[in-house]
C-alpha positions in Angstrom: 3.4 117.9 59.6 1.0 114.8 59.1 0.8 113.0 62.6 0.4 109.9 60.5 4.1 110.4 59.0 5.5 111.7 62.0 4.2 108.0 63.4 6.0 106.3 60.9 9.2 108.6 61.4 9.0 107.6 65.1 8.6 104.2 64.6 11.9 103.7 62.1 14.0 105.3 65.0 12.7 103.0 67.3 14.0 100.1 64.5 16.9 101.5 64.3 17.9 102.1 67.9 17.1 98.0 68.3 19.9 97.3 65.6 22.6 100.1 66.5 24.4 100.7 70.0 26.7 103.3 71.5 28.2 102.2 74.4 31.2 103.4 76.5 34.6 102.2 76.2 36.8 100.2 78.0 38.8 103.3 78.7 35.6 105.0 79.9 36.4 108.3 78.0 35.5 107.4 74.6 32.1 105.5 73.1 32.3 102.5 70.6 29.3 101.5 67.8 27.9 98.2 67.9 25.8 97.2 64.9 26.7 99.8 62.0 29.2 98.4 59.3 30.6 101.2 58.4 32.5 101.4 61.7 34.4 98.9 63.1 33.5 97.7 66.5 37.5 99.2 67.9 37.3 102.6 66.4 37.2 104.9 69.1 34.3 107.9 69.2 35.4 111.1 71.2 32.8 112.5 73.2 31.1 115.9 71.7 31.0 117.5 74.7 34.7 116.8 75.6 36.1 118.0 72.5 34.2 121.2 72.7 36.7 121.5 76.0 39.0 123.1 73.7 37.2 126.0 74.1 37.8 128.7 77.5 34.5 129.1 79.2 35.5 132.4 80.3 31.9 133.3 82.4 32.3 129.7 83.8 36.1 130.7 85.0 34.5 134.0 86.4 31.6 132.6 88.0 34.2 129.9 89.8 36.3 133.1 91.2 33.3 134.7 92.5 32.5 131.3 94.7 35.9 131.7 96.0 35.2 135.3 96.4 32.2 134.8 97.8 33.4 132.0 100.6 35.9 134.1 101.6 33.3 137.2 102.7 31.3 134.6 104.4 34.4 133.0 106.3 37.1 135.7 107.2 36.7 137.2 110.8 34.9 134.1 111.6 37.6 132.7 113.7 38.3 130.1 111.0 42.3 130.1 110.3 43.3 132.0 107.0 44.9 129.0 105.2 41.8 127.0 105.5 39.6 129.4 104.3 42.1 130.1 101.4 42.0 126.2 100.3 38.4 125.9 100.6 37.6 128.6 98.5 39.8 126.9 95.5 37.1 124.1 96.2 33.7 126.4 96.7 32.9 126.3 93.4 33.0 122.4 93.0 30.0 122.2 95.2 27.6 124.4 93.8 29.0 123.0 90.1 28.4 119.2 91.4 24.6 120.2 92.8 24.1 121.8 89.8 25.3 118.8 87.1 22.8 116.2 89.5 20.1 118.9 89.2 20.5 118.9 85.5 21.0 115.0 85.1 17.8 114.4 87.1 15.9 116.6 85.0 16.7 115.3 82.3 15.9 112.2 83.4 12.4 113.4 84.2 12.0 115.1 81.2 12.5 111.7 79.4 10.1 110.1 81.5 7.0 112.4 80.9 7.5 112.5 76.6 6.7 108.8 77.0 4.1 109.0 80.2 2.5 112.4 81.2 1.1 110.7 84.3 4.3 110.3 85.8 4.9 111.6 89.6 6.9 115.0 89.3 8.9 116.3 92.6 7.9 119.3 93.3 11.5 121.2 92.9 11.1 119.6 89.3 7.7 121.3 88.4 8.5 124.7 86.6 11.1 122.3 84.4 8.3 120.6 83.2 6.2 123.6 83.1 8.2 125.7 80.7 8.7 122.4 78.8 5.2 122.0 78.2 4.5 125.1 77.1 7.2 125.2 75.0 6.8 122.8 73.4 2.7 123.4 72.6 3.4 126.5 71.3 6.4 125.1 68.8 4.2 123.0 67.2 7.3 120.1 67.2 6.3 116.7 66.8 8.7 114.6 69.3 9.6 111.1 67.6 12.7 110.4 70.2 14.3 111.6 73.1 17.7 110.8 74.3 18.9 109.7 70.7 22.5 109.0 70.7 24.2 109.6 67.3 27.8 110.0 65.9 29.8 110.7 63.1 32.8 108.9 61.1 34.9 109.7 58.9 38.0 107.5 58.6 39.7 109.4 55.8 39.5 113.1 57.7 40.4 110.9 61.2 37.1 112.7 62.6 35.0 110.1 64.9 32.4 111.7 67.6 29.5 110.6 69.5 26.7 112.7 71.6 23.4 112.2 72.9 20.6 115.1 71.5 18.0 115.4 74.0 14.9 115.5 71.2 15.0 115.2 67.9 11.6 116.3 66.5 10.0 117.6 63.5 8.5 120.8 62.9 5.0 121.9 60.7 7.0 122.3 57.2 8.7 118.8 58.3 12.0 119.8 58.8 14.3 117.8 61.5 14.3 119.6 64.6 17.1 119.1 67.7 16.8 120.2 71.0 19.2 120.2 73.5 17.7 121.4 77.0 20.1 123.5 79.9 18.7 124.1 83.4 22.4 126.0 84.2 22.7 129.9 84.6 22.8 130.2 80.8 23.5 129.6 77.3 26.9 130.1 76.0 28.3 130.2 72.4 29.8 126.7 72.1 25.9 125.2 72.6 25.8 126.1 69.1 29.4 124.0 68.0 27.3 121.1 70.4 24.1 121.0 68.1 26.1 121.8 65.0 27.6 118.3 65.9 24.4 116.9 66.5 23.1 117.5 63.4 26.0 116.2 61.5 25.6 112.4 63.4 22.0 112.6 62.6 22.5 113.3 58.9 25.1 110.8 59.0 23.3 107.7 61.2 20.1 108.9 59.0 18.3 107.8 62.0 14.6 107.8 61.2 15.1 107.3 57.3 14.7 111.2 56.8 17.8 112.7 56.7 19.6 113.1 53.3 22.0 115.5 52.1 19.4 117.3 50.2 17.2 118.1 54.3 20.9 119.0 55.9 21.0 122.5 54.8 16.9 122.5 56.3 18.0 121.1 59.6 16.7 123.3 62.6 18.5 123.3 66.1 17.5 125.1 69.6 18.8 125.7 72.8 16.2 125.7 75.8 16.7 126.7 78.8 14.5 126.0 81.5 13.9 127.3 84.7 14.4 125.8 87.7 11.9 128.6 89.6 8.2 129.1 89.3 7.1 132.4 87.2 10.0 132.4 85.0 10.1 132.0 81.4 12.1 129.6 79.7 15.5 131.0 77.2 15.2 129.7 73.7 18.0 130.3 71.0 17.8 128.8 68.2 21.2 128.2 66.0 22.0 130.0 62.8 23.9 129.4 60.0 24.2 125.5 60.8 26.4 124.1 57.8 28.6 127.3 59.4 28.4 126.1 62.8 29.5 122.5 61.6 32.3 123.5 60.1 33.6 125.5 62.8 32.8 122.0 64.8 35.4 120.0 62.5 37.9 122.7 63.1 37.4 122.2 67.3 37.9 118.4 66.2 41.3 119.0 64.6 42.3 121.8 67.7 41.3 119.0 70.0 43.8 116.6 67.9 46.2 119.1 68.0 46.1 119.3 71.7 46.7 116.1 72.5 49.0 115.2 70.1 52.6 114.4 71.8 54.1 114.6 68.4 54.2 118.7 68.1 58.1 119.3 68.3 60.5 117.2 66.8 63.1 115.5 69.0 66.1 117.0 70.1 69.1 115.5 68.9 72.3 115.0 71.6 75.4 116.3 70.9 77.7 115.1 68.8 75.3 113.3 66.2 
């Protein structure tokens, strides 16, 4: 890919980013757009990540029993009465979860820093995240032209609205659009995959960067990394298949997500004697 256009592709996302907004809403579950036409400025945008809730993170629900697990080994015998230990070890796993989600918000952070300065400061505990990053992404031969690009998706007469924030959006040597979404958790689970498919359908529809039509959809490319939070190790990379599958399968979480919290499922019960 041609530095020179990748330049020019950077610079129309930073153009559009000055004349559209995503911002949270009032009821601080949801995100509103500011500045497109297409959407009015009340329309409510589910959060990607909270519609892919829908889903059962079943090694997430056995990791949690293995804290408990774990707590009570530690604790029992310890003089410690039995009902506490029991109720902390419902909680045990909130800690470790909560360390891990400011681990992974800081990095981020960081990792947004240093695409736009390298000469930033880096904590130490930080360093092998930016390590793997680096080498990453020399050897990909990805051109980054934003980080942190929020991006949704509307469509009134399906009732589908959503909103997310991709970590990179790139492009590769053939000059396909390239997402990333980086992980520093224990791993990389299935519905990642629903999460970029979802990406890329808000970044063919916000056609952020002027280069996204319906004909460079199907060329779309989306990874997973996962970086280490350790020195030595290597970093995970997945990258998604199928993606026009994967986006459909999206929609359907959508409408299962709908489902769920629609109070209109059963029809009311009429008393007796009407």
């Amino acid at each position: 890919m041609n530095t020179t256009v990748a330049e020019e592709i950077r610079k129309q996302m930073a153009d559009w980013n000055k004349t559209v907004s995503i911002e949270v809403a009032d009821n601080n579950k949801q995100y509103v757009v500011k500045g497109d036409k297409r959407i009015a400025e009340d329309t409510y945008l589910d959060r990607v990540t909270s519609i892919l809730g829908i889903i059962d993170k079943y090694p997430l629900r056995i990791w949690a029993m293995n804290q408990a697990l774990d707590y009570v080994k530690e604790h029992i015998g310890g003089g410690m009465p039995l009902d506490e230990i029991i109720n902390n070890a419902r909680h045990a796993h909130e800690q470790r979860r909560d360390d891990a989600a400011n681990f992974g918000t800081e990095a981020h952070y960081l990792l947004q820093q240093y695409t736009d300065d390298i000469s930033i400061g880096i904590p130490a505990k930080f360093q092998p995240v930016i390590d793997s990053w680096e080498t990453w992404v020399a050897e990909s031969g990805l051109q980054i032209v934003a980080t942190e690009q929020s991006l949704y998706y509307h469509d009134e007469s399906k009732g589908v609205s959503f909103a997310g924030t991709a970590d990179v959006i790139a492009i590769d040597h053939e000059g396909n659009p390239v997402i990333v979404d980086y992980k520093t958790g224990a791993g990389i689970y299935p519905e990642h995959a629903l999460q970029m498919a979802a990406y890329s359908l808000g970044l063919w529809y916000c056609s952020v960067g002027n280069f996204m039509s319906v004909d460079t959809l199907n060329n779309v490319r989306a990874f997973i990394l996962r970086l280490p939070k350790e020195e030595g190790l290597k970093p995970e990379i997945k990258e998604v298949n199928n993606l026009v599958g994967q986006q459909e399968s999206f929609l359907h979480a959508v409408k299962l997500k709908q489902w769920q919290s629609d109070r209109g499922k059963w029809k009311r019960s009429k008393s007796r004697g009407n």
